[in-house]
Backbone bond lengths (Angstrom), bond angles and torsions (degrees), N, CA, C in turn:
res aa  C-N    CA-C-N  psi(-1)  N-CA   C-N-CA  omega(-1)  CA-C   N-CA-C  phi
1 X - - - 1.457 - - 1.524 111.14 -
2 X 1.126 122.02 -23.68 1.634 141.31 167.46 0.995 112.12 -31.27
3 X 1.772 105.35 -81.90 1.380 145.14 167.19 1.589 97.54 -32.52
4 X 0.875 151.06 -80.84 1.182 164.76 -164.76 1.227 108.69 -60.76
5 X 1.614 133.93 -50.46 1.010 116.78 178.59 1.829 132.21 -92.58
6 X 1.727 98.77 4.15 1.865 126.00 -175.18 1.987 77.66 -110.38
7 X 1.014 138.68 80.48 1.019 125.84 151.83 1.289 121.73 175.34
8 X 1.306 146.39 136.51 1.694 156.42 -164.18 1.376 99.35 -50.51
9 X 0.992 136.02 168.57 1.800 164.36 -164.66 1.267 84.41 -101.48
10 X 1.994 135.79 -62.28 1.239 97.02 -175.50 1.257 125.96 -120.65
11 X 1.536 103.17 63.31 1.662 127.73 141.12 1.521 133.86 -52.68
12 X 0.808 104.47 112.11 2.055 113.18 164.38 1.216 138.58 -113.82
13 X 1.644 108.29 119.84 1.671 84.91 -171.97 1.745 107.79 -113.79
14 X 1.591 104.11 153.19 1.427 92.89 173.69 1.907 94.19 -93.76
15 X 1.080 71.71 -178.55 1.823 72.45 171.50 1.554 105.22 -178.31
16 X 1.408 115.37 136.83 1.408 149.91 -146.93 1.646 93.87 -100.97
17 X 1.514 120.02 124.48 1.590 115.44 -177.66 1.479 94.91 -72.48
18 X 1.361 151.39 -160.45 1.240 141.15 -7.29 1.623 89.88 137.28
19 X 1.275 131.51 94.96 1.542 89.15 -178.01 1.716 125.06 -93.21
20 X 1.497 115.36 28.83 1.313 119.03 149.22 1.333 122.37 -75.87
21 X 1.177 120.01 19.02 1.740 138.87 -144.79 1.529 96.75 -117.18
22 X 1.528 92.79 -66.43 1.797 111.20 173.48 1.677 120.18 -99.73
23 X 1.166 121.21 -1.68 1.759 110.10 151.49 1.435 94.26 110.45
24 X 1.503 124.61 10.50 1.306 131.70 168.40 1.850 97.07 -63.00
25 X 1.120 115.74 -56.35 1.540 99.81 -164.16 1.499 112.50 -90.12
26 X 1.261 114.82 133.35 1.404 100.81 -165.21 1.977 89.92 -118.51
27 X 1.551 92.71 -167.85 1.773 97.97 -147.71 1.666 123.03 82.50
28 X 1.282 112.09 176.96 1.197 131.55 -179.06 1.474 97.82 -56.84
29 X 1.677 136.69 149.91 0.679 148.66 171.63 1.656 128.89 -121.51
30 X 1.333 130.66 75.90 1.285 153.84 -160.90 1.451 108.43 -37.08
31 X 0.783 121.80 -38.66 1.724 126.16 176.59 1.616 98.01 -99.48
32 X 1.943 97.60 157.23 1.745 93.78 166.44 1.221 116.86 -93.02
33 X 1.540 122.64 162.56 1.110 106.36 -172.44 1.596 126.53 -82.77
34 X 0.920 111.80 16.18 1.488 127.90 174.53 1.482 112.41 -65.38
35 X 1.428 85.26 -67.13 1.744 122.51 -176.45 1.800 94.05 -49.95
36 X 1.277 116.49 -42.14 1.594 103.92 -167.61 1.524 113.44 -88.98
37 X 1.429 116.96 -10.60 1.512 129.21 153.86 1.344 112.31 -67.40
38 X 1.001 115.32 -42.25 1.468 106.34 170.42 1.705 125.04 -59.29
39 X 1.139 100.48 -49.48 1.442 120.72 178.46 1.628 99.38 -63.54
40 X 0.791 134.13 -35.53 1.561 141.84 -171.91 1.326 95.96 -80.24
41 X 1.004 129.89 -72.68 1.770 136.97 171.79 1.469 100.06 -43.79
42 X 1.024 175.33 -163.57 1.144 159.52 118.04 1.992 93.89 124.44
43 X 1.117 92.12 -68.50 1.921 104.63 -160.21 1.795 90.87 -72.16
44 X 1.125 126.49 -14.01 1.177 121.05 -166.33 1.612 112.03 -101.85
45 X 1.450 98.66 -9.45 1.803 101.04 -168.45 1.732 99.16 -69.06
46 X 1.255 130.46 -38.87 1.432 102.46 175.31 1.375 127.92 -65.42
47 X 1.394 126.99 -27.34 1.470 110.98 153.06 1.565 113.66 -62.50
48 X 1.017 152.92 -8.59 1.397 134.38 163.83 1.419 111.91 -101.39
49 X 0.605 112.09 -21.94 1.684 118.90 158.11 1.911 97.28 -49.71
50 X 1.018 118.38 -55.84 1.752 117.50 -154.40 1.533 89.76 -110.06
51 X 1.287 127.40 4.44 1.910 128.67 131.45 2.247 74.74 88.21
52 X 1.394 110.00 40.32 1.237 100.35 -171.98 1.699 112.28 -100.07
53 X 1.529 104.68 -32.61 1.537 137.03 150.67 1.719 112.51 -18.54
54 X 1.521 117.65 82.97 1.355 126.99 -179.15 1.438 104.85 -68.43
55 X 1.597 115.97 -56.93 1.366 138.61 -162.20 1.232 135.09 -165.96
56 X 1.446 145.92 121.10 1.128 128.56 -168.42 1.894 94.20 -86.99
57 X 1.536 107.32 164.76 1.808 90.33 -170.11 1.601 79.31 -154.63
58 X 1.298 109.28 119.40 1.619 137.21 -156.43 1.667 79.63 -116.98
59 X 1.317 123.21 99.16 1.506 133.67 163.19 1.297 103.23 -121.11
60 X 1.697 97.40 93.89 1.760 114.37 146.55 0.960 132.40 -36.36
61 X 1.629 136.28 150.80 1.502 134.59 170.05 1.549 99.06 -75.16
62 X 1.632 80.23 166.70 1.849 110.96 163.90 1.286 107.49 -45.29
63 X 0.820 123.67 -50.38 1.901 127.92 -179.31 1.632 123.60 -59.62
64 X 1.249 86.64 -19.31 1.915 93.36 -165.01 1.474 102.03 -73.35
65 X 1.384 132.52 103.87 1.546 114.26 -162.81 1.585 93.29 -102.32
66 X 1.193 121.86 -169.64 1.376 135.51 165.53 1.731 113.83 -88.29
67 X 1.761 99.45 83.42 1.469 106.57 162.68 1.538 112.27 -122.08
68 X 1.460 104.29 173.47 1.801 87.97 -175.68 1.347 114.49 -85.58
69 X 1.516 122.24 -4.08 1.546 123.34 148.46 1.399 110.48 -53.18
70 X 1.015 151.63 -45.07 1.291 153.96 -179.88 1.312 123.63 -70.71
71 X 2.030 105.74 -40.00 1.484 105.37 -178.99 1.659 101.20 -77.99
72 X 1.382 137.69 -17.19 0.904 145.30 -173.29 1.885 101.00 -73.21
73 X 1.209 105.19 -54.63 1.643 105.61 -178.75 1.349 112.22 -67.13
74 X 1.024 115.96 -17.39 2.013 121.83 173.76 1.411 113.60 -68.62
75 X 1.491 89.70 -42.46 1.781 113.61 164.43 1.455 110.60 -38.98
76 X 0.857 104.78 -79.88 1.555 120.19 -158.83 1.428 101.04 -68.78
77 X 1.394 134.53 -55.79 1.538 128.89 158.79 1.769 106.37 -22.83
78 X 1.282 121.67 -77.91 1.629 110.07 -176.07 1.400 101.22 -58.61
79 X 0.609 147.10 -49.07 1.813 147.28 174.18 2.115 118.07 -24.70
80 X 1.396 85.03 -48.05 1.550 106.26 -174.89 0.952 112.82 -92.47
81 X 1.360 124.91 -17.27 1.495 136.72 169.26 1.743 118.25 -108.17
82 X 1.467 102.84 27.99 1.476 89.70 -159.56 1.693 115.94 -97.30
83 X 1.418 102.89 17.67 1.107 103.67 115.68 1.341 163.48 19.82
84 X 1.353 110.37 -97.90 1.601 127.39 -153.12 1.860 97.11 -151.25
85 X 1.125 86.92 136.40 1.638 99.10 159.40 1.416 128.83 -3.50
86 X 1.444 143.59 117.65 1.392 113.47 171.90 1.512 84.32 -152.29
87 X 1.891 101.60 135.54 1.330 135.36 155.17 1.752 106.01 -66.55
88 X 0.913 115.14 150.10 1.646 122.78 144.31 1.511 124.47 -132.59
89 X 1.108 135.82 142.49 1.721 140.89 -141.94 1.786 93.38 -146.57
90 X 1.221 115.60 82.34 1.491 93.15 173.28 1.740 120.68 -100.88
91 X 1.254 143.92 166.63 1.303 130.05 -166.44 1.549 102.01 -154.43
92 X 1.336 119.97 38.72 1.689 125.24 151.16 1.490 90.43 -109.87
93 X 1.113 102.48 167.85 1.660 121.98 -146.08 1.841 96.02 -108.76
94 X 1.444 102.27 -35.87 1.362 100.12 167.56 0.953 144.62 -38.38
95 X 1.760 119.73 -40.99 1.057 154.87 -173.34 2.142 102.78 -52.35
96 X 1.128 91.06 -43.82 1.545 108.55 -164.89 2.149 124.12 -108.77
97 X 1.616 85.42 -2.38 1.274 105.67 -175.70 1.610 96.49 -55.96
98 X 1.543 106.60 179.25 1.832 123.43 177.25 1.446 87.86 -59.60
99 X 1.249 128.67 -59.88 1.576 130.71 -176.32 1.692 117.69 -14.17
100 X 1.122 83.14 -72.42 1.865 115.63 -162.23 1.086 129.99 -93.21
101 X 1.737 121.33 -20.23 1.289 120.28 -133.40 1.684 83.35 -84.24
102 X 1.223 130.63 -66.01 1.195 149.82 -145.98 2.334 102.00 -59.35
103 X 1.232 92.44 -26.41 1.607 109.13 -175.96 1.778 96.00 -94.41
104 X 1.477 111.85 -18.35 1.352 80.86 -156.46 1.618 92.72 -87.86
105 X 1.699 112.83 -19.92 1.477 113.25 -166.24 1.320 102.43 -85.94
106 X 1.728 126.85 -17.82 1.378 129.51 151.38 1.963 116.60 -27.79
107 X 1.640 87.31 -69.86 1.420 104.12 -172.11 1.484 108.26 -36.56
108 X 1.463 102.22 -60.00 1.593 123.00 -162.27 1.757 94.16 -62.68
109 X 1.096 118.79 -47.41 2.037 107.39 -176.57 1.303 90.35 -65.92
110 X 1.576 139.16 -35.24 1.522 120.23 -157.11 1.681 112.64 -73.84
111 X 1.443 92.47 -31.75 1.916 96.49 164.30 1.163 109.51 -90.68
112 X 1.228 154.87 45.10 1.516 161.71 -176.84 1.824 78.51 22.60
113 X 0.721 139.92 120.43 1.669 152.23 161.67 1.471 107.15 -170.23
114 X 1.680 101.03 111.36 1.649 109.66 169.15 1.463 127.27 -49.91
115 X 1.210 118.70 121.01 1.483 126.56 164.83 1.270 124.47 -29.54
116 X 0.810 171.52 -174.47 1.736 158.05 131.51 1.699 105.65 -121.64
117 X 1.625 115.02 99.20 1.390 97.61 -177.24 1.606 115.61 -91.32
118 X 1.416 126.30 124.93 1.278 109.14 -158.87 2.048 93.81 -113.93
119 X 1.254 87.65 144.01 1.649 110.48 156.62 1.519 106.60 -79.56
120 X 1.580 116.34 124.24 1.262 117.62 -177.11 1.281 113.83 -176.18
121 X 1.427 116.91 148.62 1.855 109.68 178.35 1.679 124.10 -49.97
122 X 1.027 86.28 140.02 1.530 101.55 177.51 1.608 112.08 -78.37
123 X 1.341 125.04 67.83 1.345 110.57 -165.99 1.933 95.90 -137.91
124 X 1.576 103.86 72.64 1.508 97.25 160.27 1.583 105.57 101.84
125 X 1.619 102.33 -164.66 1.312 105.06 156.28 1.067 160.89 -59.22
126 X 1.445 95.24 -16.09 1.609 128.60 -166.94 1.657 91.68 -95.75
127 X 1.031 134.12 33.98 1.458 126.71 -177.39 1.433 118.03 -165.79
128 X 1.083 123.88 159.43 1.656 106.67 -167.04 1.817 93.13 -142.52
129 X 0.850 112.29 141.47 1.640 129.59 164.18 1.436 119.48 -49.66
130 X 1.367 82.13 136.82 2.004 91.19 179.60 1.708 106.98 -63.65
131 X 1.498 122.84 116.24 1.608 130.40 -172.12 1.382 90.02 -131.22
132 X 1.599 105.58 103.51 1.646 104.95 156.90 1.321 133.44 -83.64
133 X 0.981 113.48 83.16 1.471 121.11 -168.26 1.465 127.95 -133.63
134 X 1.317 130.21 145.04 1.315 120.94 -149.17 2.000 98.12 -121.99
135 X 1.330 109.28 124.21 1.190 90.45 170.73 1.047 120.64 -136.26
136 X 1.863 124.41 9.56 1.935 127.29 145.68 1.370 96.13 -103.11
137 X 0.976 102.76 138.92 1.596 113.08 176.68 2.001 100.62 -73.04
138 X 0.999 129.18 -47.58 1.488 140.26 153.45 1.223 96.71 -6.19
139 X 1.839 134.98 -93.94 1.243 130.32 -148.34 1.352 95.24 -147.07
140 X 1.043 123.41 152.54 1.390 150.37 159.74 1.559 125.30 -123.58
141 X 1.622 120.63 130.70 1.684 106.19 -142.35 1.809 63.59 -151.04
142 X 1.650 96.53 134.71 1.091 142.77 149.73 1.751 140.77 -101.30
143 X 1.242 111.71 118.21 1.426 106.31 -177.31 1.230 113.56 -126.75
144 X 1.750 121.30 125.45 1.500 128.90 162.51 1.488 130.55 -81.58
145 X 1.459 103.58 92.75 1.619 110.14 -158.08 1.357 99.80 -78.89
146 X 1.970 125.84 0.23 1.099 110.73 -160.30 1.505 125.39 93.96
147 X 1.434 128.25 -167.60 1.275 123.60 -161.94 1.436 107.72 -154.74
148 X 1.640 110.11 8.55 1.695 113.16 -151.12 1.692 95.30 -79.53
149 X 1.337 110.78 99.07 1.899 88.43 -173.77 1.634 99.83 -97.78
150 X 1.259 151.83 11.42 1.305 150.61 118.23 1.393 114.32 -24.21
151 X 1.723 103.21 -85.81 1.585 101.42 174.74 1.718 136.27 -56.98
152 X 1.401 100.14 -4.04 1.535 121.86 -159.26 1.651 76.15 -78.95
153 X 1.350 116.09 -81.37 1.559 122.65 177.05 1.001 128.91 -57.04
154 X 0.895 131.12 16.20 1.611 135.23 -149.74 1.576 103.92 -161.76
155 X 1.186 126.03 9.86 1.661 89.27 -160.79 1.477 135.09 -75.84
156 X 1.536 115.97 -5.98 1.045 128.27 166.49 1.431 112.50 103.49
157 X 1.579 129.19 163.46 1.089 123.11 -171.96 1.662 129.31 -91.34
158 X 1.240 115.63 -172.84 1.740 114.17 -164.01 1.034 122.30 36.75
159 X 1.563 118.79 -156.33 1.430 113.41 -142.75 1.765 99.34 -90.19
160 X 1.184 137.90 36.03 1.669 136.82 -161.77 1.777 72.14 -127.83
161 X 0.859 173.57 -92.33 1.383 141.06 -96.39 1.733 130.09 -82.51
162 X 1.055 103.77 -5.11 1.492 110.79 143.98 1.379 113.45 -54.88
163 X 1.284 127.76 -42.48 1.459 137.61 -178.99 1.640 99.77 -43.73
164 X 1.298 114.29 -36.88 1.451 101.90 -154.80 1.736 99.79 -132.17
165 X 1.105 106.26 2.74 1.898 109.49 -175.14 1.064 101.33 -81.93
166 X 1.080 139.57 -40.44 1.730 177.15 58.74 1.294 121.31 84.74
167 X 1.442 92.70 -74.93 1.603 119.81 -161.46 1.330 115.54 -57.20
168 X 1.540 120.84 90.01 1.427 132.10 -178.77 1.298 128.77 -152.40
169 X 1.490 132.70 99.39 1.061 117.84 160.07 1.488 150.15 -77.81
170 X 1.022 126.64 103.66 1.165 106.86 176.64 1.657 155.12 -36.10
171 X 1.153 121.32 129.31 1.703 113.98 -165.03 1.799 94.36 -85.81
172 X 1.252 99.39 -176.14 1.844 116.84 -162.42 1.848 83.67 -81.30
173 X 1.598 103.39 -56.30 1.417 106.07 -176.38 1.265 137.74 -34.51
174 X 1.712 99.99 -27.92 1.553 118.23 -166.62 0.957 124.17 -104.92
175 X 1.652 98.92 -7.77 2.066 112.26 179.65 1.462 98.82 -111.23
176 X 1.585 118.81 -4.64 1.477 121.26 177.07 1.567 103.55 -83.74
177 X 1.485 116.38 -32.05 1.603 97.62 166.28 1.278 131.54 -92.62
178 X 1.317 108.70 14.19 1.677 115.97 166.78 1.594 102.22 -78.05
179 X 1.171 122.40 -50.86 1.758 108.31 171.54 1.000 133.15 0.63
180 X 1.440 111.83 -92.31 1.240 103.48 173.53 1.541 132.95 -63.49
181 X 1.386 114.16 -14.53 1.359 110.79 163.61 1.497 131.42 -52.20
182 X 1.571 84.40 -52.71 1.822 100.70 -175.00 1.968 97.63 -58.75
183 X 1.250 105.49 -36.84 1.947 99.05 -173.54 1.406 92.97 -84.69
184 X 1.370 136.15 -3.87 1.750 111.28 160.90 1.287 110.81 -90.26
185 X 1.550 135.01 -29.45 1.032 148.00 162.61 2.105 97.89 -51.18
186 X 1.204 117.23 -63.33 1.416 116.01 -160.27 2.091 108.61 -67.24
187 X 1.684 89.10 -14.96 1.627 90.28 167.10 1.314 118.48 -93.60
188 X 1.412 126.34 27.02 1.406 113.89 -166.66 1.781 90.63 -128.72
189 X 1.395 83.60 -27.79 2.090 96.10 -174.53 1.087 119.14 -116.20
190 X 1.177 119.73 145.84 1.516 121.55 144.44 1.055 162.07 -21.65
191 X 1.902 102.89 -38.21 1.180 132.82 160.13 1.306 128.03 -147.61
192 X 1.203 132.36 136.15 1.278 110.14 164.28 1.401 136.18 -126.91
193 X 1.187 116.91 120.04 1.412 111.85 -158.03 1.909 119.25 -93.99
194 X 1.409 117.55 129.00 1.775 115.95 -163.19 1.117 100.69 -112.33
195 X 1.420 129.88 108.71 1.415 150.35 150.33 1.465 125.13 -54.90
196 X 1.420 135.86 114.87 1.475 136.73 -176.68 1.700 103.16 -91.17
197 X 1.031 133.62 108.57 1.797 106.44 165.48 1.293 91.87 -130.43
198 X 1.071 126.61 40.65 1.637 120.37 144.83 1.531 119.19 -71.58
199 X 1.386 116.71 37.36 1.150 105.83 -157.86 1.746 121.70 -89.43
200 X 1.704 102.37 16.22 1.538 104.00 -152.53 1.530 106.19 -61.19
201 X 1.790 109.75 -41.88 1.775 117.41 170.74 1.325 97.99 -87.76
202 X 1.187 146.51 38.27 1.631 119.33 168.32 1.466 123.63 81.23
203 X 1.295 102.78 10.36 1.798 105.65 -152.11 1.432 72.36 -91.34
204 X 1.327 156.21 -56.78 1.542 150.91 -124.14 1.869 105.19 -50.70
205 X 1.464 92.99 -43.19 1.600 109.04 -173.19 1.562 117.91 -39.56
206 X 1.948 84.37 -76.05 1.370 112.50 163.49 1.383 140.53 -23.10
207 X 1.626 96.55 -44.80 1.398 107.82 -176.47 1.509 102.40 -90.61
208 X 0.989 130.73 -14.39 1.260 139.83 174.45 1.356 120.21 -44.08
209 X 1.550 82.55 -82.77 1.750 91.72 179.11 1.449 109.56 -81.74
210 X 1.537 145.52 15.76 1.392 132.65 138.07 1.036 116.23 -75.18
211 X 1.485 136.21 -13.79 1.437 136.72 -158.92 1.685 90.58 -114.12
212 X 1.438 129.98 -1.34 1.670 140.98 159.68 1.788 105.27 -86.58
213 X 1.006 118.08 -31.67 1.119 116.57 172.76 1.176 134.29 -79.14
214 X 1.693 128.40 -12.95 0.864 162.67 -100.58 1.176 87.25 -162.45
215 X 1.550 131.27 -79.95 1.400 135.93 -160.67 1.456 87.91 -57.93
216 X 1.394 145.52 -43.55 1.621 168.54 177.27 2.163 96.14 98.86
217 X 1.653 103.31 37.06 1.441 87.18 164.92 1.317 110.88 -113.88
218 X 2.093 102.81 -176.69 1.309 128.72 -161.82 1.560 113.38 -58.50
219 X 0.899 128.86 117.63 1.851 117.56 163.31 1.314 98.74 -38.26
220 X 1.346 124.93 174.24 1.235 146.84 173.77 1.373 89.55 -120.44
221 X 1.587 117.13 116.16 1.794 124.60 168.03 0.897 114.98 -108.19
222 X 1.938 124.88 139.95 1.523 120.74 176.12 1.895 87.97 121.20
223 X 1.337 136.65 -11.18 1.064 127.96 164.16 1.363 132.75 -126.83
224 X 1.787 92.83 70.76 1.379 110.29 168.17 1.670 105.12 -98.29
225 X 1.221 123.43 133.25 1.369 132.68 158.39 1.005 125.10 -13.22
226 X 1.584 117.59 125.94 1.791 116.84 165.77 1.629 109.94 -99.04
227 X 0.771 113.32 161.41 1.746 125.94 -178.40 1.695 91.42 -66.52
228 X 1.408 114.36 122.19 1.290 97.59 165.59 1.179 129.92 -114.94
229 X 1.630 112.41 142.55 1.282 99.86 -157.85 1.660 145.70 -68.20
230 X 0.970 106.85 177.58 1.988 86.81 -173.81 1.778 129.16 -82.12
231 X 1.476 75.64 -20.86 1.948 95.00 -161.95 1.352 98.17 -124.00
């Protein structure tokens, strides 16, 4: 209700369940997972209540490969949410191989669930290839994870590795060939929404609004930040 009430009319948020939800937390899991869909559905009704709810965006781990235990649990995620909007972001490499790729973006239009095409290091399994491809006509969602393929593999332990998974700026060269992507992507959809998470030095901003200038569109004005309150 926070969120909703510290923020512009035309604000949207996506928002990422839970990550016992998507296979981020591993071990025994103390609650069922029913019970934590529920609870997740639940915490989210005041953004849909205030129609603020862009996308829910179900981003799997590195580990989650393409088996039919897995395509089955992807299943049931849009199923329980079916509902509301849902992104999917996957980042094993399998997913997108000669094998799969063509079935897996099948799958994803057959549950109306947005693709997520991400910019990201090329380092192995743990990473998946830039696939521009559209499969809800509704939204199409892009993410710049950066390029750090050192820190990508590497990032090191406890709570600092964002510090270094991160850390990427983008060159003019590298947001000049997203262009035409984003306008083949913006002819297939409705919308399209561009994510920065290079944010480990600050660059996320930066690249932002050069890569707005670039597309040659309008800012969106009226959503600068309010102080929000404490109590």
């Amino acid at each position: 209700e926070t969120w909703v009430k510290d923020t512009p009319d035309l604000f949207r948020f996506i928002v990422k369940p839970h990550q016992a939800l998507t296979g981020h937390q591993r071990g025994e899991i103390q609650v069922e997972r029913s019970e934590l869909f529920h609870q997740f559905e639940e915490s989210i009704q005041p953004l849909v209540e205030a129609g603020k709810l862009l996308t829910l965006l179900f981003q799997f781990p590195p580990w989650f490969d393409c088996t039919r235990e897995h395509v089955h649990y992807v299943q049931q995620c849009r199923e329980t949410m079916a509902n509301y909007p849902v992104a999917v972001e996957f980042r094993h490499q399998s997913w997108f191989d000669s094998r799969f790729r063509e079935k897996t973006l099948q799958f994803l239009s057959q549950m109306e669930a947005t693709h997520v095409v991400c910019d990201e290091p090329q380092a192995g399994n743990g990473s998946v290839p830039i696939v521009v491809s559209v499969t809800e006509p509704k939204l199409s969602l892009v993410r710049f994870h950066g390029r750090n393929v050192s820190g990508w593999r590497d990032p090191g332990q406890g709570q600092n590795w964002r510090d270094v998974r991160y850390l990427y700026k983008y060159s003019e060269q590298e947001l000049a060939q997203w262009v035409p992507r984003v306008e083949q992507l913006a002819n297939a959809a409705d919308q399209v929404c561009i994510l920065f998470n290079n944010n480990s030095g600050g660059d996320a901003a930066g690249n932002a609004k050069r890569f707005i200038e670039m597309l040659g569109a309008e800012p969106i004005t009226g959503l600068n930040p309010r102080q929000m309150e404490l109590f």
